[in-house]
CHARMM-style PDB file with segment names, atoms N, HN, CA, C and O in Angstrom:
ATOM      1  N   UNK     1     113.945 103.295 105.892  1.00  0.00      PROA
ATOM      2  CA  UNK     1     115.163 103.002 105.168  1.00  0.00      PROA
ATOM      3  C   UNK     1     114.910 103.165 103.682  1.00  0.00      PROA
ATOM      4  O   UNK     1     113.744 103.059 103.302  1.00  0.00      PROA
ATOM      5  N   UNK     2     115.929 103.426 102.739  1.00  0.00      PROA
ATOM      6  HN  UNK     2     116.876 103.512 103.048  1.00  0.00      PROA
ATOM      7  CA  UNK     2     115.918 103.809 101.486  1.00  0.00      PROA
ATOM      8  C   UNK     2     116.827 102.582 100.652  1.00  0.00      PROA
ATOM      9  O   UNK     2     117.215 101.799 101.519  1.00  0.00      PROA
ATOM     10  N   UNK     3     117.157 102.274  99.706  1.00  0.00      PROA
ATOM     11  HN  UNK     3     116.842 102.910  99.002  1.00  0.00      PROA
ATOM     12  CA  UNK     3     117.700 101.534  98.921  1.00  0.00      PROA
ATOM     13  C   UNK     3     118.893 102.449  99.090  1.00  0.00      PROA
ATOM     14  O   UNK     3     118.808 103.662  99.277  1.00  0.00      PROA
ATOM     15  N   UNK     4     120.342 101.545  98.981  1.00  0.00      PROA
ATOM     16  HN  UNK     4     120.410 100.559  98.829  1.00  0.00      PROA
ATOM     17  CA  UNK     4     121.722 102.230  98.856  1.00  0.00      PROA
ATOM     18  C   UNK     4     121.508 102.637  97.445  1.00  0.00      PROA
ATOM     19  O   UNK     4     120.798 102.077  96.610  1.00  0.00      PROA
ATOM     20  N   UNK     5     122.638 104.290  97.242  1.00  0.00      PROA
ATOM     21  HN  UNK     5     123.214 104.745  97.921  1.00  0.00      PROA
ATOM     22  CA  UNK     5     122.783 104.783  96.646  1.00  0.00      PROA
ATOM     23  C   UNK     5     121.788 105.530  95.639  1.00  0.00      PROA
ATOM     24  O   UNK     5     122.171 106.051  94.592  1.00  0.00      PROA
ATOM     25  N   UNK     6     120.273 105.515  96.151  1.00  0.00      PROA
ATOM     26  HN  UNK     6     119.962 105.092  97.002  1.00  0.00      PROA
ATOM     27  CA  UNK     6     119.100 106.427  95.884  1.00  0.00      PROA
ATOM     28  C   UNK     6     118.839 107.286  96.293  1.00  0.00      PROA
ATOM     29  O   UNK     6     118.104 107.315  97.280  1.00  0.00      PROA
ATOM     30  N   UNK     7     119.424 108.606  95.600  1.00  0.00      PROA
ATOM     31  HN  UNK     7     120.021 108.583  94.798  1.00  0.00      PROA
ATOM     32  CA  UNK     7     119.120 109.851  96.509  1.00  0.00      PROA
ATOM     33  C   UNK     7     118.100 110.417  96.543  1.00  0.00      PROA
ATOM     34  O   UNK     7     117.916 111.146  97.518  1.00  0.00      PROA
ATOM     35  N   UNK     8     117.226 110.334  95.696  1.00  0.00      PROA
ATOM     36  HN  UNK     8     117.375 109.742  94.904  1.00  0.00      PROA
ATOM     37  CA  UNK     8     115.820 110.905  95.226  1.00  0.00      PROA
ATOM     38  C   UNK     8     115.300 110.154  96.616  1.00  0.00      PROA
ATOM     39  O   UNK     8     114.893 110.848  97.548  1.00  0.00      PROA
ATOM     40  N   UNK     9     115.326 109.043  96.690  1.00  0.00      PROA
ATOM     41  HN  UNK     9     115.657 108.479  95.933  1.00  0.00      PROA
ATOM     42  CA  UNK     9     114.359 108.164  97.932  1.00  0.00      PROA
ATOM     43  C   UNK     9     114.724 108.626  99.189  1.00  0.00      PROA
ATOM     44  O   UNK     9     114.073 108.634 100.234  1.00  0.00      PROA
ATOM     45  N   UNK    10     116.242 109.142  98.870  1.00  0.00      PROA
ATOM     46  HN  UNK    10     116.771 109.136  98.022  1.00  0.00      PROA
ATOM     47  CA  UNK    10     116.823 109.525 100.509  1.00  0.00      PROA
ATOM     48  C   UNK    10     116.417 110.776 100.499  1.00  0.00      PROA
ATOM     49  O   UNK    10     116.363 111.199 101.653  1.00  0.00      PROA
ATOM     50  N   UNK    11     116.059 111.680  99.595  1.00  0.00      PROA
ATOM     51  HN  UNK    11     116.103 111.337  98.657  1.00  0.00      PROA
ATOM     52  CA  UNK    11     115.810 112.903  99.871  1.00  0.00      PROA
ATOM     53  C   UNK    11     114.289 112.986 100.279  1.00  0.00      PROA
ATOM     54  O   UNK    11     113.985 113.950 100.981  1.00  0.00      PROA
ATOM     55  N   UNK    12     113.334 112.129  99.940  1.00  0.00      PROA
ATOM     56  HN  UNK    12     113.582 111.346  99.370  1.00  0.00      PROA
ATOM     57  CA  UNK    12     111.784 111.988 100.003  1.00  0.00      PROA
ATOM     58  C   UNK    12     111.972 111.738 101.427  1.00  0.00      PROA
ATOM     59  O   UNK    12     111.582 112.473 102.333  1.00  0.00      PROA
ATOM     60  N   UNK    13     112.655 110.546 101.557  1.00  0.00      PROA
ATOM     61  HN  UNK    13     112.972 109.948 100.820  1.00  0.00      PROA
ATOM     62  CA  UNK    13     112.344 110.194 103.415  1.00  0.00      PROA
ATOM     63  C   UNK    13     112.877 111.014 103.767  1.00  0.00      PROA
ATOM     64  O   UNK    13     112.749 110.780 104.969  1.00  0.00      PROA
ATOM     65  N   UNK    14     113.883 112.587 103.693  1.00  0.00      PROA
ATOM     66  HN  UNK    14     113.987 112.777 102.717  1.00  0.00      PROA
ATOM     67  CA  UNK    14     114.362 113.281 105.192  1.00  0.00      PROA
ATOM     68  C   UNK    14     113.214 114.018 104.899  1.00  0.00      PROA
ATOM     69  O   UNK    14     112.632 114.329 105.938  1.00  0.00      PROA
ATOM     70  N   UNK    15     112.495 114.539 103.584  1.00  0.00      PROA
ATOM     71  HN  UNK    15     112.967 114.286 102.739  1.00  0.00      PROA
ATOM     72  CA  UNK    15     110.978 115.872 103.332  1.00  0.00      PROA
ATOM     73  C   UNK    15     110.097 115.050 104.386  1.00  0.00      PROA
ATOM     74  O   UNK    15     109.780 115.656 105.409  1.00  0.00      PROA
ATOM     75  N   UNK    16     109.686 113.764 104.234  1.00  0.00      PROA
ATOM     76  HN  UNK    16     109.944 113.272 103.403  1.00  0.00      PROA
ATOM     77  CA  UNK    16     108.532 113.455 105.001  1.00  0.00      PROA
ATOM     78  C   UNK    16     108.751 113.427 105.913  1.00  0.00      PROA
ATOM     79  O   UNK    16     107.820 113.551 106.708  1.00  0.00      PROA
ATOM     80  N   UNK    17     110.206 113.235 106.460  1.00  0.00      PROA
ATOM     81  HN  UNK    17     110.963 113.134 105.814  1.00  0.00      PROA
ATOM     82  CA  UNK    17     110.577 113.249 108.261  1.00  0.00      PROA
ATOM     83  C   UNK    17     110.445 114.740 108.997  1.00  0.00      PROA
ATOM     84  O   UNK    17     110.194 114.991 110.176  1.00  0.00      PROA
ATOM     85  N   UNK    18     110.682 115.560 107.980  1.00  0.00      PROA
ATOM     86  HN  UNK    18     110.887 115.356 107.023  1.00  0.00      PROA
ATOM     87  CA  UNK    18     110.617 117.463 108.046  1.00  0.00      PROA
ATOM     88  C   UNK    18     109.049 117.641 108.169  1.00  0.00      PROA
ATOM     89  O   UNK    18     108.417 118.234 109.043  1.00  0.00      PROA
ATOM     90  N   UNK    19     108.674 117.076 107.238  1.00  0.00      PROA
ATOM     91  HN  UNK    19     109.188 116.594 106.528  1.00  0.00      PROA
ATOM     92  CA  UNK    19     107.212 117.604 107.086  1.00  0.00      PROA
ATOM     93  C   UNK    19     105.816 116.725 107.898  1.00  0.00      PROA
ATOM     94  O   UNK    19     104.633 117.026 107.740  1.00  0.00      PROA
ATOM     95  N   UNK    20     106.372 115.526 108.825  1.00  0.00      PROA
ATOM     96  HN  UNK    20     107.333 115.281 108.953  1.00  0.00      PROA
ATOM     97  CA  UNK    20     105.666 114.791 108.980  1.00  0.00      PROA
ATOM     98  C   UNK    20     105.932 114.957 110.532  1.00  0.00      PROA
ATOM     99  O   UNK    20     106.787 114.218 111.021  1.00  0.00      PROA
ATOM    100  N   UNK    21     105.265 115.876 111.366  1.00  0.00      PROA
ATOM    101  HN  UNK    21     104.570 116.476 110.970  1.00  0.00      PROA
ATOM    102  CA  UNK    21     105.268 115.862 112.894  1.00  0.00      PROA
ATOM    103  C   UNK    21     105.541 114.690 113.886  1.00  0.00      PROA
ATOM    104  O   UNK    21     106.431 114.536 114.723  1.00  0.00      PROA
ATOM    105  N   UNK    22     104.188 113.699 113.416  1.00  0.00      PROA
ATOM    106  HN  UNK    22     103.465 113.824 112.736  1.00  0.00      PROA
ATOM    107  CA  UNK    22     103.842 112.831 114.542  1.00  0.00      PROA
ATOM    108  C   UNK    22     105.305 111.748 113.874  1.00  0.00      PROA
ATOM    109  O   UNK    22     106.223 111.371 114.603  1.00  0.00      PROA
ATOM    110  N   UNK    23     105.213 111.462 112.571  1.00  0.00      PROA
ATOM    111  HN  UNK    23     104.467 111.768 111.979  1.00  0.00      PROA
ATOM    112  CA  UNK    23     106.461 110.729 112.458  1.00  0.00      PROA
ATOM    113  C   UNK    23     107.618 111.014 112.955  1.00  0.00      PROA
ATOM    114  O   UNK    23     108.365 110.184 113.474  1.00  0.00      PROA
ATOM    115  N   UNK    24     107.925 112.610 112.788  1.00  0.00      PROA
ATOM    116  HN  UNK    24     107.318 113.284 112.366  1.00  0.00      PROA
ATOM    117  CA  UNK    24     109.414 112.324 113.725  1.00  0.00      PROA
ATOM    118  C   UNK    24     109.700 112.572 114.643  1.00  0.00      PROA
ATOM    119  O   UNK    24     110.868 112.728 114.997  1.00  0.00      PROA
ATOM    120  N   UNK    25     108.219 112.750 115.678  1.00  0.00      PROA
ATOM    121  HN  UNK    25     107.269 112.623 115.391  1.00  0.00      PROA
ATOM    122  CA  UNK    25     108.298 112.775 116.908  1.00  0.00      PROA
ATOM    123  C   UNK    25     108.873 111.271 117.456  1.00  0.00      PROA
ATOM    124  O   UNK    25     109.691 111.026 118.342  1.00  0.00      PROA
ATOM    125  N   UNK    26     108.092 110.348 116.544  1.00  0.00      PROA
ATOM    126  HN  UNK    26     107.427 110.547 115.824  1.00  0.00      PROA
ATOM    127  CA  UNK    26     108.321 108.944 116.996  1.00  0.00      PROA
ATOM    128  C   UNK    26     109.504 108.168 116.675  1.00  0.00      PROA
ATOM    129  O   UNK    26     109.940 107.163 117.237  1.00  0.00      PROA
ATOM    130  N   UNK    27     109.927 108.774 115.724  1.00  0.00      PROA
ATOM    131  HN  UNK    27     109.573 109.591 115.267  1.00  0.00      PROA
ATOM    132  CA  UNK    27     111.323 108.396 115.245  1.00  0.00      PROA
ATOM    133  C   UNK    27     112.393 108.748 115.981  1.00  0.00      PROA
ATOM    134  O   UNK    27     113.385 108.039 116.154  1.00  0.00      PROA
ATOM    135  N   UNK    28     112.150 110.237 116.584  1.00  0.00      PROA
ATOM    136  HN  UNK    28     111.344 110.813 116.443  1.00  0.00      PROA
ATOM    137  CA  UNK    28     113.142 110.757 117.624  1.00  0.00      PROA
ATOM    138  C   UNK    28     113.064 109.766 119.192  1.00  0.00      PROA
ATOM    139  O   UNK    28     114.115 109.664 119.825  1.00  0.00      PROA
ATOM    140  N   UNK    29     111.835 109.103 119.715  1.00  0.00      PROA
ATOM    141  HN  UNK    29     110.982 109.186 119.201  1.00  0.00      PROA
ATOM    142  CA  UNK    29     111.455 109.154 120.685  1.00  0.00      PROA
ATOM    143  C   UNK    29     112.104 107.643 120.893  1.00  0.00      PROA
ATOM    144  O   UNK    29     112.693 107.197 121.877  1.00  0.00      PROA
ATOM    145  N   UNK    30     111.732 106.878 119.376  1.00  0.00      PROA
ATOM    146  HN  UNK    30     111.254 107.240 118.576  1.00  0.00      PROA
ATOM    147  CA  UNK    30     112.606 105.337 119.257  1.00  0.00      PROA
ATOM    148  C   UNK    30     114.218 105.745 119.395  1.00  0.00      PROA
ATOM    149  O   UNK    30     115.000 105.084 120.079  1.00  0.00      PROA
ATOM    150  N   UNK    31     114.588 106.910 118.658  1.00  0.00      PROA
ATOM    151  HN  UNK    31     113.953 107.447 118.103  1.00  0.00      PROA
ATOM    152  CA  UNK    31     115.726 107.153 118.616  1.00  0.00      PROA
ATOM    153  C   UNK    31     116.740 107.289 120.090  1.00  0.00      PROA
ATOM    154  O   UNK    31     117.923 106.964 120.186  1.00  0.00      PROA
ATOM    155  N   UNK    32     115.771 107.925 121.254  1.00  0.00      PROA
ATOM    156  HN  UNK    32     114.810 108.189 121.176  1.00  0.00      PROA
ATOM    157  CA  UNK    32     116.340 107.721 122.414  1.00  0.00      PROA
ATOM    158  C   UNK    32     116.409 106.439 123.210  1.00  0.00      PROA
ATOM    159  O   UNK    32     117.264 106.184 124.059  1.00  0.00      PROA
ATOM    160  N   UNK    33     115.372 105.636 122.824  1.00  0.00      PROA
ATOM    161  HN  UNK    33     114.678 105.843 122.134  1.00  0.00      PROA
ATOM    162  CA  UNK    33     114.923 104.189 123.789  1.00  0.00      PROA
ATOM    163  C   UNK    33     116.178 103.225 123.118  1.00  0.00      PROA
ATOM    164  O   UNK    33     116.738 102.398 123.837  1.00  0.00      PROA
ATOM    165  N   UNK    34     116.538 103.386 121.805  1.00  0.00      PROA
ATOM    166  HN  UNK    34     116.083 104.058 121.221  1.00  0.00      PROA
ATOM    167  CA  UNK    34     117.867 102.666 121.256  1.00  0.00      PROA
ATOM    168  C   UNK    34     119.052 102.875 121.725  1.00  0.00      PROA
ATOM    169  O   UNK    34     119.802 101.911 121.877  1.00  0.00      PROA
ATOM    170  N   UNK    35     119.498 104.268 122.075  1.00  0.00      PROA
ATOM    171  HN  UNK    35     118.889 105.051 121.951  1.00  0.00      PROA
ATOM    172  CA  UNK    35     120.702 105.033 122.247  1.00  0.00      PROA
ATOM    173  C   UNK    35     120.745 104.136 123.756  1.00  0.00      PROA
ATOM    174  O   UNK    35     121.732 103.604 124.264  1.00  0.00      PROA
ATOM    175  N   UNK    36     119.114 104.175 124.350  1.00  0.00      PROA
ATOM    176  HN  UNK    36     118.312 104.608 123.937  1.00  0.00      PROA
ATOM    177  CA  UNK    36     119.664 103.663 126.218  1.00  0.00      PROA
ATOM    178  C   UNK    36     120.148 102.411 125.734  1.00  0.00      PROA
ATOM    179  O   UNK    36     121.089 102.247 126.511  1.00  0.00      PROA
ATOM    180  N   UNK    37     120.150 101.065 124.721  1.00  0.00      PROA
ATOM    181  HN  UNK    37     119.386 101.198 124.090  1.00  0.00      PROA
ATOM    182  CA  UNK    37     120.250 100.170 124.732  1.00  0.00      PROA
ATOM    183  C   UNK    37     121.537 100.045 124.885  1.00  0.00      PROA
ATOM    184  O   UNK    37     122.108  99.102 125.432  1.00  0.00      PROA
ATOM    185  N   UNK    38     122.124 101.195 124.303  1.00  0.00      PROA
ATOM    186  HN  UNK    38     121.660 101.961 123.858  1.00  0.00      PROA
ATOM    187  CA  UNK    38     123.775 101.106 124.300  1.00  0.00      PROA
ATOM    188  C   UNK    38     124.368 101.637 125.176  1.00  0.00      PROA
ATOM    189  O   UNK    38     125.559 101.813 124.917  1.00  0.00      PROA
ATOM    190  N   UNK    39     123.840 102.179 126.701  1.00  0.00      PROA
ATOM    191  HN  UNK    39     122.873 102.036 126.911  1.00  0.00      PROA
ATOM    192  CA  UNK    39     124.387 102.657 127.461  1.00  0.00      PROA
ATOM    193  C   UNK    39     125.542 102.130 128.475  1.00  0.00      PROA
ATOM    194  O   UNK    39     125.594 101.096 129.142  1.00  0.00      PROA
ATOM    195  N   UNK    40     126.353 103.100 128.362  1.00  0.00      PROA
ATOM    196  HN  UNK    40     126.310 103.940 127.821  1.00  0.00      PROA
ATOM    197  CA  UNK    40     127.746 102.202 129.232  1.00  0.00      PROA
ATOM    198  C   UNK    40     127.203 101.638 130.228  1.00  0.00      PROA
ATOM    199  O   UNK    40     127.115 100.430 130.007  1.00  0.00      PROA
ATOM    200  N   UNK    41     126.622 102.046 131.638  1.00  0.00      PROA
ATOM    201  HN  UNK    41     126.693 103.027 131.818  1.00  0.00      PROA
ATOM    202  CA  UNK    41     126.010 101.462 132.392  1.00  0.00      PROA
ATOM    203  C   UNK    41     125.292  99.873 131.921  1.00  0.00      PROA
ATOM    204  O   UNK    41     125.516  98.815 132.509  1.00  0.00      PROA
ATOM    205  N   UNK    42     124.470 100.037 130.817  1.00  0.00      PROA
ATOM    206  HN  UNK    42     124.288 100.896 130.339  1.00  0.00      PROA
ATOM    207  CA  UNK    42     123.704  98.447 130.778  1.00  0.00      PROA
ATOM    208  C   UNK    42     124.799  98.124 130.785  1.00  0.00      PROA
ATOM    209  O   UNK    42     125.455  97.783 131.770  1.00  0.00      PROA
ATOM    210  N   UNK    43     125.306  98.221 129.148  1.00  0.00      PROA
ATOM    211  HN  UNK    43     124.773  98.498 128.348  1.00  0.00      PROA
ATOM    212  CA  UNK    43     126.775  97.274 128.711  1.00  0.00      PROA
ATOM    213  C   UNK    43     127.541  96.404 130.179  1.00  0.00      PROA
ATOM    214  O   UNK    43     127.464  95.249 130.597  1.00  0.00      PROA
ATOM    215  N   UNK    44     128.120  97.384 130.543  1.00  0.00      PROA
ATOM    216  HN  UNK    44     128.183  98.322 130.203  1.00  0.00      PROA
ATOM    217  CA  UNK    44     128.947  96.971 132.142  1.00  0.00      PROA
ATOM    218  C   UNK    44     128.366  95.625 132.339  1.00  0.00      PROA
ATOM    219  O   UNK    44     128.837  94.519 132.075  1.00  0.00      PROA
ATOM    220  N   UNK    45     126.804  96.102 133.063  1.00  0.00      PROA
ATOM    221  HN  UNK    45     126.421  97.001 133.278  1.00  0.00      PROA
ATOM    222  CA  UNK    45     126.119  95.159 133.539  1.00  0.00      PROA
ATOM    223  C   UNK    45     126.072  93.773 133.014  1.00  0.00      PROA
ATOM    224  O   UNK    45     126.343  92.703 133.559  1.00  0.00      PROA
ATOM    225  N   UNK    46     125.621  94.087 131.706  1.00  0.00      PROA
ATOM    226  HN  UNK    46     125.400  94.957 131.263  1.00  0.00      PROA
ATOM    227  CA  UNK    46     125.455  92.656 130.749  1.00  0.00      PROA
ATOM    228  C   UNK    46     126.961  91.773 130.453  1.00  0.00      PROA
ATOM    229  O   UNK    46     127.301  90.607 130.255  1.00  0.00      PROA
ATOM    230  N   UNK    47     127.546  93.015 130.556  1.00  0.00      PROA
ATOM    231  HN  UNK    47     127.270  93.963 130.717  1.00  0.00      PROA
ATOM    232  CA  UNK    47     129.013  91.968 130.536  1.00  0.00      PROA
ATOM    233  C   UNK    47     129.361  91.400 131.385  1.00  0.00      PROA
ATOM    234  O   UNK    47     130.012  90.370 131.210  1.00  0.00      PROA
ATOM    235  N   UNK    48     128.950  92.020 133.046  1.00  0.00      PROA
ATOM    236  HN  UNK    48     128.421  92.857 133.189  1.00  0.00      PROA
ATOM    237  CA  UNK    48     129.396  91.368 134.008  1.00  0.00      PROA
ATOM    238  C   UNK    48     128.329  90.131 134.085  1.00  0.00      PROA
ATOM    239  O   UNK    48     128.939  89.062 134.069  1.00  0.00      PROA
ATOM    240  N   UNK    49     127.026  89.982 134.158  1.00  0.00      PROA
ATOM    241  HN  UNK    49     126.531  90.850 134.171  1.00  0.00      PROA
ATOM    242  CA  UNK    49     126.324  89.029 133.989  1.00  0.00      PROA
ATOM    243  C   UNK    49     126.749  87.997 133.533  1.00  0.00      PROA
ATOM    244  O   UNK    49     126.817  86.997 134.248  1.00  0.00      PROA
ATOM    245  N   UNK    50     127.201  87.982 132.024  1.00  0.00      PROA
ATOM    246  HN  UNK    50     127.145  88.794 131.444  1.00  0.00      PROA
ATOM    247  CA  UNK    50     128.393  87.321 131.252  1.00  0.00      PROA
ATOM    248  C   UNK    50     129.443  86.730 131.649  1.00  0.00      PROA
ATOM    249  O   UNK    50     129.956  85.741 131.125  1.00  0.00      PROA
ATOM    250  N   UNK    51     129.925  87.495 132.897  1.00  0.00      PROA
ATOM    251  HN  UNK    51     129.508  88.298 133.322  1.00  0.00      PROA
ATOM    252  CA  UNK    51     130.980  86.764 133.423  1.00  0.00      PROA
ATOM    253  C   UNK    51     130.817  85.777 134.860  1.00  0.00      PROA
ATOM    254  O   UNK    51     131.406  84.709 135.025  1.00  0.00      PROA
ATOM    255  N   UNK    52     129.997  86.334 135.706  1.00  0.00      PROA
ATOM    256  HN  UNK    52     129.518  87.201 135.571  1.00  0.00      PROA
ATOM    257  CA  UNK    52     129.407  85.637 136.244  1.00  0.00      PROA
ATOM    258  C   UNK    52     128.493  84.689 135.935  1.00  0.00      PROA
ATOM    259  O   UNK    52     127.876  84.343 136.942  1.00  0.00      PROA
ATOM    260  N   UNK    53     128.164  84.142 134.970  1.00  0.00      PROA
ATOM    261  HN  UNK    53     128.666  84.424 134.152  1.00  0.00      PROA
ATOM    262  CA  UNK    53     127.472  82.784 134.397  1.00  0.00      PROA
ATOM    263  C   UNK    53     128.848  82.141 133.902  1.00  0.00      PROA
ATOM    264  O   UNK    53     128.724  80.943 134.157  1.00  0.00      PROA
ATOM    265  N   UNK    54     129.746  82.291 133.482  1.00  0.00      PROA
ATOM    266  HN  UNK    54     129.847  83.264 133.274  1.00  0.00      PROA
ATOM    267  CA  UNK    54     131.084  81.553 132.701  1.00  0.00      PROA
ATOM    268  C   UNK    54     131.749  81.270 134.524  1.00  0.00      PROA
ATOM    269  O   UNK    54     131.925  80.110 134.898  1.00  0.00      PROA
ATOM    270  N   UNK    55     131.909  81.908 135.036  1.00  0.00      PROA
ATOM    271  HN  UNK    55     131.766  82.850 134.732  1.00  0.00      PROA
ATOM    272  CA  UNK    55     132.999  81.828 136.401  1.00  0.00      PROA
ATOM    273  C   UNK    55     132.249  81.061 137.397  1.00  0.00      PROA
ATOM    274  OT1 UNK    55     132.748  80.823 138.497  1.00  0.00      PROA
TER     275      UNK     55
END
């Protein structure tokens, strides 16, 4: 993460994300394990869980 409204800092972190392999392999790889967190499927689930503990 960069400070709001620093572009110099925002432009350094996307060069080192370009230029830095193993980093944005891992950044991409967190980037998918987050996206599942939000998957309609869990969601459903956790909501119904949710409702079945209240009912």
């Amino acid at each position: 993460l960069v400070p709001v409204g620093d572009e110099k800092a925002l432009g350094n972190a996307i060069l080192r994300v370009l230029n830095e392999g193993k980093l944005r392999k891992r950044l991409a790889q967190q980037g998918r394990k987050r996206a599942r967190d939000f998957a309609l499927k869990k969601k459903v689930r956790e909501y119904e869980e949710v409702l079945d503990r209240k009912l």
